[in-house]
C-alpha positions as CSV (number, residue, x, y, z in Angstrom):
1,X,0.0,0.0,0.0
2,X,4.6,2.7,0.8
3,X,3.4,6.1,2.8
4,X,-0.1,5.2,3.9
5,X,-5.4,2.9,7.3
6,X,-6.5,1.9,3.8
7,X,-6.0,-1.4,5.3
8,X,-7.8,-1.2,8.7
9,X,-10.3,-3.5,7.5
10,X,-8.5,-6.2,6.0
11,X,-8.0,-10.1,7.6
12,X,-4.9,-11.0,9.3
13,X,-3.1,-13.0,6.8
14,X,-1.8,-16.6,6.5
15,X,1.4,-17.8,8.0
16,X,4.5,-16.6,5.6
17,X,5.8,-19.4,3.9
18,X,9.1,-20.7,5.6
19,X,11.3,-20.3,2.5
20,X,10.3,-16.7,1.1
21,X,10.3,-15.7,5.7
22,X,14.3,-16.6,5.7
23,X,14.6,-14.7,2.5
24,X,13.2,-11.5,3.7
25,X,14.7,-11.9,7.4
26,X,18.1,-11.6,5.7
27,X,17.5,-8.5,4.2
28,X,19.4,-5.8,6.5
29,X,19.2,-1.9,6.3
30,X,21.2,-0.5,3.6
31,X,24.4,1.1,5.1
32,X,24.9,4.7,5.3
33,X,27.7,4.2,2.6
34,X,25.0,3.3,0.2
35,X,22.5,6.0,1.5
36,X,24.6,9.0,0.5
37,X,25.9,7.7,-2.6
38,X,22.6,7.6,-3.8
39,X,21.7,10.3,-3.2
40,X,24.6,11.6,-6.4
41,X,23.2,12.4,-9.6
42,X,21.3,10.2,-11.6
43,X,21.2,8.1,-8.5
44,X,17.3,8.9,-7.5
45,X,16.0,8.3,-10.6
46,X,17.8,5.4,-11.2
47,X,16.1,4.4,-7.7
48,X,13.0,5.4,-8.9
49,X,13.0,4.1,-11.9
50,X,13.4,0.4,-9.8
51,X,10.5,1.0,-7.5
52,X,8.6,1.9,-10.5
53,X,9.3,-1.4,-12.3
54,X,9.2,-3.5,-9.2
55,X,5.8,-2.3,-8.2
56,X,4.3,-3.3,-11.6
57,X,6.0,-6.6,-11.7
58,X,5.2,-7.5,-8.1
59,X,1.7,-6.4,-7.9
60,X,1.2,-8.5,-11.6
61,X,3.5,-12.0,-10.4
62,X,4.4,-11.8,-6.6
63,X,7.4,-11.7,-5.0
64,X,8.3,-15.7,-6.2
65,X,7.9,-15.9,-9.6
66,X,9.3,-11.9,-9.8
67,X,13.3,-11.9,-11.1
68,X,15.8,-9.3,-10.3
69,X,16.7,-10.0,-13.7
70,X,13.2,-9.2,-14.9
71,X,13.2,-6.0,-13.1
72,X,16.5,-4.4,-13.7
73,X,15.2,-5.0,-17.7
74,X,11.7,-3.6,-17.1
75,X,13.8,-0.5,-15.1
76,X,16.3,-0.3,-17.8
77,X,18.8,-0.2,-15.2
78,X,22.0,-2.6,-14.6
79,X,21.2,-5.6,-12.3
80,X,23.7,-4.8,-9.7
81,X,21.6,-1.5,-9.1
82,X,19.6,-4.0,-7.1
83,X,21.8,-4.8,-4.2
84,X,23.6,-1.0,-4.8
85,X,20.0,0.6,-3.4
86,X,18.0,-2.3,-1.5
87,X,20.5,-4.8,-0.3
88,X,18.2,-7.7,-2.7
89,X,15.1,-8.4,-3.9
90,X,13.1,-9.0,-0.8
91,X,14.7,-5.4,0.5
92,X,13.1,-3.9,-2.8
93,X,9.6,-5.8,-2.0
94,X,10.1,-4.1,1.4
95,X,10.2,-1.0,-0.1
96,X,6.9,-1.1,-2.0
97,X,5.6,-1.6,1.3
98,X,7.2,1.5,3.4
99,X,7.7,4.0,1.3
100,X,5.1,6.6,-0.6
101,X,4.1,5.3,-3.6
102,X,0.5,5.6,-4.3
103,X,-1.0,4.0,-0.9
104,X,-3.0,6.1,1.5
105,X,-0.9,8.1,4.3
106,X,-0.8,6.2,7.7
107,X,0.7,9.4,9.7
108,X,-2.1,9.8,12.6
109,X,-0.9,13.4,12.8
110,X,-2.9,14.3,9.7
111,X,-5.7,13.7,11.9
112,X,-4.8,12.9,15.3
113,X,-3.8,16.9,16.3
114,X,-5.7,17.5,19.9
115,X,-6.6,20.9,18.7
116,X,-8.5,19.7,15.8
117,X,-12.4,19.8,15.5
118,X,-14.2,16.7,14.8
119,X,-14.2,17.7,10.9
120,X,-11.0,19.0,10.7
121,X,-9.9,15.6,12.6
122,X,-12.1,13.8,9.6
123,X,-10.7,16.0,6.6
124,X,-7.5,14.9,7.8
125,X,-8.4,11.7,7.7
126,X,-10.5,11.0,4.4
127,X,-8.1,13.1,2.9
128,X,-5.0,11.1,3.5
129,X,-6.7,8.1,2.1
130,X,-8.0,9.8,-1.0
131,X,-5.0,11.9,-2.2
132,X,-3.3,8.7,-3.2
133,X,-6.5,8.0,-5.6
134,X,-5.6,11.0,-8.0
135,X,-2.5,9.2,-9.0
136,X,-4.4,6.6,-11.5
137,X,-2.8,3.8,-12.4
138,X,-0.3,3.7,-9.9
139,X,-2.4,3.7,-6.9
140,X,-4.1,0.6,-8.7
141,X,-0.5,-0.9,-9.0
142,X,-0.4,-0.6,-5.1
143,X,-3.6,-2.0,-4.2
144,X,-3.0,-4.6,-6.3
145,X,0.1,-6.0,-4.6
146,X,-1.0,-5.5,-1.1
147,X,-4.3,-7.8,-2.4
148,X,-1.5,-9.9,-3.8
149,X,0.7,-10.4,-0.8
150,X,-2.5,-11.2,1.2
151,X,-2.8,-14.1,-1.0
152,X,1.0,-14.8,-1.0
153,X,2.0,-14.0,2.2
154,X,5.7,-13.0,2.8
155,X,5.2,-11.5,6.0
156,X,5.7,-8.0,5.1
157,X,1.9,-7.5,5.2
158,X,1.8,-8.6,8.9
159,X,4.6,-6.4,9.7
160,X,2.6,-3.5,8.2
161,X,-0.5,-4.3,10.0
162,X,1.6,-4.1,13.4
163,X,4.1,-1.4,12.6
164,X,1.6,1.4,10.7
165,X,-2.1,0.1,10.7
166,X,-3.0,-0.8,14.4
167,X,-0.9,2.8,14.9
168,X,-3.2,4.4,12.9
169,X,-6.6,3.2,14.0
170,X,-5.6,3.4,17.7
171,X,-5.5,7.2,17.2
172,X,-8.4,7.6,15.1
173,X,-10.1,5.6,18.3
174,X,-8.7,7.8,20.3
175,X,-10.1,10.5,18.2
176,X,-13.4,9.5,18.2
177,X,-13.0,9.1,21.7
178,X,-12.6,12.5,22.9
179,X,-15.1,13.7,20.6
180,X,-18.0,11.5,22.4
181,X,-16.8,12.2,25.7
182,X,-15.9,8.3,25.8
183,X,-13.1,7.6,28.6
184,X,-13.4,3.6,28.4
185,X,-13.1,2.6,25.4
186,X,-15.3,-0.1,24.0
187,X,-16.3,-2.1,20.5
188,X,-18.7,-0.2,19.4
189,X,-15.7,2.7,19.3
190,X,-13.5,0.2,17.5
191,X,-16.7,-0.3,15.0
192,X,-17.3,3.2,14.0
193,X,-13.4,3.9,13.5
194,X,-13.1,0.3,11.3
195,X,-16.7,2.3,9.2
196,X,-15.2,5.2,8.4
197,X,-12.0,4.1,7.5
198,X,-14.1,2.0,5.4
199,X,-15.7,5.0,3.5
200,X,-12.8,5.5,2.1
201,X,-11.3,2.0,1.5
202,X,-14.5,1.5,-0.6
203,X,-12.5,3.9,-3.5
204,X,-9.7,1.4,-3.6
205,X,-11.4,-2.2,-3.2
206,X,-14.4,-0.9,-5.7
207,X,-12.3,1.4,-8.0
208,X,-13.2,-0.9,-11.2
209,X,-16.3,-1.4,-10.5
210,X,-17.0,2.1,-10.2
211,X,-15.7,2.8,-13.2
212,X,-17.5,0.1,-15.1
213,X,-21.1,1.9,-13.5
214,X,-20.6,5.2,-12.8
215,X,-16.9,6.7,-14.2
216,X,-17.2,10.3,-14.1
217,X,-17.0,9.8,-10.4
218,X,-13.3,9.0,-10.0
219,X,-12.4,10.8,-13.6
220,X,-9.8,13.9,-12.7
221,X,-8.5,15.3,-9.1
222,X,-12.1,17.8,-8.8
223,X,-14.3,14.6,-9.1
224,X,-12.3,12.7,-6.0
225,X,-12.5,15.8,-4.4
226,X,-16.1,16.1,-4.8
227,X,-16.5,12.8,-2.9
228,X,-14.1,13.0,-0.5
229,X,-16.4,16.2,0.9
230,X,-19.2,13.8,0.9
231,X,-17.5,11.0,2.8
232,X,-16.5,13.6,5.5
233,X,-20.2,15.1,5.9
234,X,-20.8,11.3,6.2
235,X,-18.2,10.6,8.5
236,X,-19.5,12.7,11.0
237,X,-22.7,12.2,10.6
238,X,-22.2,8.5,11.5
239,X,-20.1,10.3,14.8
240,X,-22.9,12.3,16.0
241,X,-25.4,9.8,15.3
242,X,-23.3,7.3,17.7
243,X,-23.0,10.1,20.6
244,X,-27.1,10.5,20.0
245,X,-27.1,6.4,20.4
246,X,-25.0,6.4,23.9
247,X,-27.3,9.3,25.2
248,X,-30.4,7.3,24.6
């Protein structure tokens, strides 16, 4: 899914294949060597041009049946270029995963801020997960190797869930919270945070089939736009109608 609570909603996983798990447990953080030197000229885009490969690759094979060999062509890049910027393949399949690509932001400061009204909290929010959309067909590239690596676990999607997802909805509950005056936290919190992360989650699992009944609405930046300030009015209407339901 890269930078990025698209995924709040989404089944744990099954167990990561032994094989591909020692692959990807060797993979060990580029050194700062590396770092600098490519950052030199050329070297981003070379970088870039990697990630933009891989992602299209992985999302269309999986990590298996995906060669470094097939990537380095597909990037037009030298093979070596591989290990130069990500250690191996698995530490390029990491990277689709943790760095901003075209998945929704998981920073909870975009929303989390204790100053912020229940709407701006919510813009915040919707808006993180529907920026990504205005970037066509890479977004769907994204989505389509997170749906991917749920099928063909490596155990990078269970890492994710742990390390930026649970984050993420743990402060939207605790956004919600303070906004209905709730100070133990119960399901029916945990409910209405997984529903309107699901508002917006709808754009990415659905995209095709909104485009195959009704296009115009995802068709340009002002359209998305258009429905992200519906899914906030939504959003907080579903918030007020809960603080209604615990007043009885």
């Amino acid at each position: 899914m890269s930078g990025k609570l698209q995924k709040l909603a989404v089944s744990k996983p099954a167990s990561t294949p032994a094989k591909t798990r020692q692959v990807l447990e060797r993979v060990a953080p580029v050194a700062p060597a590396f770092r600098q030197r490519g950052e030199r000229a050329g070297g981003i885009e070379a970088r870039q041009q990697l990630m933009t490969a891989a992602l299209r690759l992985f999302s269309e094979k999986g990590f298996a049946k995906t060669s470094t060999r097939a990537i380095a062509l597909a990037a037009d890049v030298n093979i070596a270029a591989i290990s130069y910027y990500f250690g191996d393949k698995a530490g390029l399949y990491r990277a689709m995963f943790k760095e901003p690509l075209g998945g929704p932001e998981q920073d909870p400061s975009v929303f989390s801020q204790p100053h912020f009204t229940l709407r701006q909290a919510l813009t915040g929010l919707i808006g993180s997960f529907v920026e990504p959309m205005k970037q066509g067909e890479l977004v769907q590239q994204c989505m389509r190797l997170h749906f991917r690596e749920m099928l063909e676990p490596t155990g990078v999607w269970a890492s994710e869930v742990d390390q930026t997802i649970k984050p993420a909805h743990t402060a939207l509950v605790g956004v919600l919270s303070r906004h209905l005056g709730v100070k133990t936290v119960d399901d029916d919190v945990h409910r209405l945070a997984f529903g309107i992360a699901g508002l917006a989650m709808h754009l990415y699992m659905a995209r095709d089939v909104i485009e195959a009944i009704r296009p115009r609405l995802l068709r340009g930046p002002k359209a998305i736009d258009v429905w992200a300030a519906q899914m906030v009015n939504q959003a907080e209407a579903m918030v007020h109608l809960e603080a209604a339901r615990r007043k009885g």
